[in-house]
C-alpha positions as CSV (number, residue, x, y, z in Angstrom):
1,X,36.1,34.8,176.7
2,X,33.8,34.2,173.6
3,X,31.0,34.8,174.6
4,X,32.8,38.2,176.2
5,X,33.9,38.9,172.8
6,X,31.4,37.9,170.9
7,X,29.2,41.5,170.0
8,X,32.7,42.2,167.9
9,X,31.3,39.8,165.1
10,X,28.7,42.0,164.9
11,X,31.0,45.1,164.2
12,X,30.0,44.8,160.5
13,X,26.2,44.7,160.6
14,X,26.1,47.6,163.4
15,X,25.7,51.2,162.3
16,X,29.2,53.5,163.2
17,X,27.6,55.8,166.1
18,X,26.6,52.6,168.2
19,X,30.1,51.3,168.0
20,X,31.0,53.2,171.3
21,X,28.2,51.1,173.1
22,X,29.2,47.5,171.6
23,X,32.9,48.3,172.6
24,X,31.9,49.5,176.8
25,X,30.0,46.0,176.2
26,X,32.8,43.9,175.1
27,X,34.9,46.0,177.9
28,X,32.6,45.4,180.9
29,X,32.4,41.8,179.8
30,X,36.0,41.9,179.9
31,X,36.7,43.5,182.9
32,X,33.4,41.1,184.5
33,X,36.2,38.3,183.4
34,X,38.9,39.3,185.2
35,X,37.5,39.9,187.8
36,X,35.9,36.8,188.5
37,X,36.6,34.8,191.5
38,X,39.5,32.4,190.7
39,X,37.1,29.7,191.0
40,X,35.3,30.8,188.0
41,X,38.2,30.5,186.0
42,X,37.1,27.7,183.3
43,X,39.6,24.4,184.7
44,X,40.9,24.0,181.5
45,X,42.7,27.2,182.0
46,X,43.8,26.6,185.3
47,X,47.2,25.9,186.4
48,X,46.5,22.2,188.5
49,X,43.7,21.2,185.8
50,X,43.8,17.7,185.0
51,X,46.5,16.5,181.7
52,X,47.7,19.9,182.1
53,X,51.2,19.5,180.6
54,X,53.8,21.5,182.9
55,X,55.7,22.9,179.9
56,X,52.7,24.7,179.2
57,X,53.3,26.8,182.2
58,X,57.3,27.0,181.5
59,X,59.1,30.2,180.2
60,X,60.3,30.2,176.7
């Protein structure tokens, strides 16, 4: 998701009329994310990874 996320940082340095293009970047990256196989999902994130603590999956 950083690197998805990352052209925002450049939001400062980027003149105002190419906003609109940065943003459909971030949002294809974004959408590219989602939806990824489930076996791209980084392991860390999923559910069965390894020293994942099942209260991290629990309701509040």
């Amino acid at each position: 998701m950083d690197a998805a996320l990352a052209p925002v940082a450049e939001l400062a340095t980027t003149p105002l009329e190419e906003h609109a293009e940065l943003y459909e970047t971030v949002h294809a990256r974004l959408s590219a994310a989602l939806e990824a196989e489930p076996g791209a999902v980084p392991a860390a994130l999923r559910p069965d990874a390894p020293g994942r603590a099942p209260e991290q999956d629990a309701e509040p």
